[in-house]
PAVEXPA-282143 format. One record per residue: x, y, z of N, C-alpha, C, O, CB in turn. Coordinates in steps of 0.05 Angstrom, whole numbers, plus 32768, in hexadecimal, padded with zeros to 4 digits. Each point is the difference from the previous one (the first is absolute). Glycine has a CB too. Example, Ala and Ser with C-alpha at 12.3 -4.5 7.8 and 13.67 -1.06 7.14 Angstrom:
BEGIN
81087F8E809C7FEE8018800080128018800080158000800D7FC57FE9800C;801F802C7FD98010801880017FF18016800E800A80168004800E7FDD7FD1;
END
This chain:
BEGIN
813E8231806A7FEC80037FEB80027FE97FEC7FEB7FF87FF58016803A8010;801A7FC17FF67FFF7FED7FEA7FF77FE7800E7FF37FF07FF3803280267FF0;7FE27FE580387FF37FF280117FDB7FF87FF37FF67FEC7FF7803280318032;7FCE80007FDF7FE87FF87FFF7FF37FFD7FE77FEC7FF27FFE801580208029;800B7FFC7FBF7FF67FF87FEB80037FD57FF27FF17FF37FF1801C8051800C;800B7FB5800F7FFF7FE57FFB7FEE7FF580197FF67FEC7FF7803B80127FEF;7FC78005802D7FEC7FF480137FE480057FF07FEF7FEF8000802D801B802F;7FE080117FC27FE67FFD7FF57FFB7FF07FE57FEA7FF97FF7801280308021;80237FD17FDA7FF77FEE7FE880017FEB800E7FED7FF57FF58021801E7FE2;7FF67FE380347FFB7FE080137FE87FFF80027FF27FF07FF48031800D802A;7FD580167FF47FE57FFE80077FEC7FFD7FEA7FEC7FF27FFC802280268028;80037FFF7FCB7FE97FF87FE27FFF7FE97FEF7FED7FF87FF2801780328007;80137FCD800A80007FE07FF47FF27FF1800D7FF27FF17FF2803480107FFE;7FDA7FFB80317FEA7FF680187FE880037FEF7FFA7FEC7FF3801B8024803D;7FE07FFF7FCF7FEA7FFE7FFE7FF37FF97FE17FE97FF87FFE801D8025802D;800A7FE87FC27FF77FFC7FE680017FE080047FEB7FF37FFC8027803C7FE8;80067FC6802380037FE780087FE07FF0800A7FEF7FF27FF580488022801A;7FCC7FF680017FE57FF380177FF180077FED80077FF17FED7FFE80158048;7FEE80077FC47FE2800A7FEE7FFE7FF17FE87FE97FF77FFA8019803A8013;80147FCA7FE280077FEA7FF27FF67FE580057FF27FF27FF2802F80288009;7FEC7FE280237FF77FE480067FE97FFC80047FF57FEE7FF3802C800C801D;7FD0801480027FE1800280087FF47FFB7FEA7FF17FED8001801080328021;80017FF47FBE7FF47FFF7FED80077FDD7FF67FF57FF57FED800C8048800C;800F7FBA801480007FE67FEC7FF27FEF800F7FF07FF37FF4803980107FF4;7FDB7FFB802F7FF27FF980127FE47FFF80077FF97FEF8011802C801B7FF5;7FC680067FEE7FEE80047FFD7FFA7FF77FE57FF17FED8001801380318021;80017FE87FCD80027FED7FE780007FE880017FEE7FF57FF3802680267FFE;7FFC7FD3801F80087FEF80047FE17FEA80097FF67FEC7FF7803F80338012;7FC57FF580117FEC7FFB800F7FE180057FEE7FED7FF280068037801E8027;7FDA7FFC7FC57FE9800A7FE780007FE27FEE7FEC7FF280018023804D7FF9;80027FBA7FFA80097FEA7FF47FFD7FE4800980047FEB7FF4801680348002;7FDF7FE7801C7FFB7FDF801F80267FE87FFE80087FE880027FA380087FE9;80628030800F801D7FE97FF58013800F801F8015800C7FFE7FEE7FF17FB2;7FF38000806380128017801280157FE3801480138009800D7FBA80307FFB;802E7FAE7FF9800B7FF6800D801E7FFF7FF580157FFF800E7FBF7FED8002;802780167FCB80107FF37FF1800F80238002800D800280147FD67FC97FCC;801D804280177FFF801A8006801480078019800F80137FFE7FC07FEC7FED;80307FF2802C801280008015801A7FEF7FFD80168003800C7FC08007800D;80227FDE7FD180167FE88005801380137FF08017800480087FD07FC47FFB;801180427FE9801380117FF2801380148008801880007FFE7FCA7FF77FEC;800D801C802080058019801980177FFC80088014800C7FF87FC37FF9801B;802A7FE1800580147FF1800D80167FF67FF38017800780067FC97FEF8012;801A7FF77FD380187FFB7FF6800A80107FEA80187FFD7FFB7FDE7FDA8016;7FFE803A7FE0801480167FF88009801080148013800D7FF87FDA7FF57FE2;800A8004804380138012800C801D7FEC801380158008800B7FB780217FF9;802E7FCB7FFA80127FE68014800B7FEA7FF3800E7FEF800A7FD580188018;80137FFB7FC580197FEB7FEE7FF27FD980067FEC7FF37FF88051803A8019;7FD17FCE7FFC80027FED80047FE57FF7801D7FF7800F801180427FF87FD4;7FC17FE180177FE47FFC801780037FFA801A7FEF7FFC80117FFA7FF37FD0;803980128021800C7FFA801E800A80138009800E7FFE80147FFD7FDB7FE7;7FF080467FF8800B801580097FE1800F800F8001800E801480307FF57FC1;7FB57FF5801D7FE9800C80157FFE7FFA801280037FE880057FEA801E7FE6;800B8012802D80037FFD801B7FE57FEC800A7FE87FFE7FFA80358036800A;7FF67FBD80107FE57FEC80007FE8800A80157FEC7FF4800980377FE07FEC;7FE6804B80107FE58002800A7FEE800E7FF17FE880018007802A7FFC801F;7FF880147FBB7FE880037FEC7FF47FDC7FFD7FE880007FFE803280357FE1;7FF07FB380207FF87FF17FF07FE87FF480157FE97FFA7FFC804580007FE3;7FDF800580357FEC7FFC80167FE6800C80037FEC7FF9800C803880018005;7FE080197FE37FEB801E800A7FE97FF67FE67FEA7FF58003804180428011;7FE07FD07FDA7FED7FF87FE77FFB7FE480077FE97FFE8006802980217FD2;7FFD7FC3802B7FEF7FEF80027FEC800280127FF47FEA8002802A80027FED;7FDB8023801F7FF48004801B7FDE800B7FF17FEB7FFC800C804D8016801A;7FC97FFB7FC27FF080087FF37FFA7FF87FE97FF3800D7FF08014800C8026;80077FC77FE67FF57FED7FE18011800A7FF37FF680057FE97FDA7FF48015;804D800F8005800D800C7FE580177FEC80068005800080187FEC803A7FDE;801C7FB77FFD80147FF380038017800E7FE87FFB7FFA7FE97FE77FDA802C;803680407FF1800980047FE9801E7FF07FFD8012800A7FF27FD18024800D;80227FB6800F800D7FF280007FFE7FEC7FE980107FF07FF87FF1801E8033;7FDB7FF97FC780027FE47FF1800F80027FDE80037FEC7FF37FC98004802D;
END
């Protein structure tokens, strides 16, 4: 039982998490600021610009977003 009560605050942080992001994300995108919006994203979650995986960077440059620059 204590099992499942910490699997459901996870989950509830999951998702407040995500819904959070979407909301900024959409904001972001409302704003016409969403490329800049991602460079951020990335490097507040990964620190440093040699720690993003180079196949997000790939992926977005693939769609005009460079968040290398």
């Amino acid at each position: 039982m204590l099992l499942t009560n910490h699997l459901d605050s996870i989950t509830m942080h999951n998702v407040h998490y995500l819904l959070a992001l979407m909301d900024s994300a959409r904001q972001a995108i409302l704003e016409d600021r969403y490329p800049q919006f991602l460079k951020e994203f990335f490097r507040n979650l990964y620190g440093e610009k040699s720690k993003i995986p180079q196949w997000a960077v790939t992926a977005l440059r693939g769609v005009g977003v460079d968040i290398m620059e």
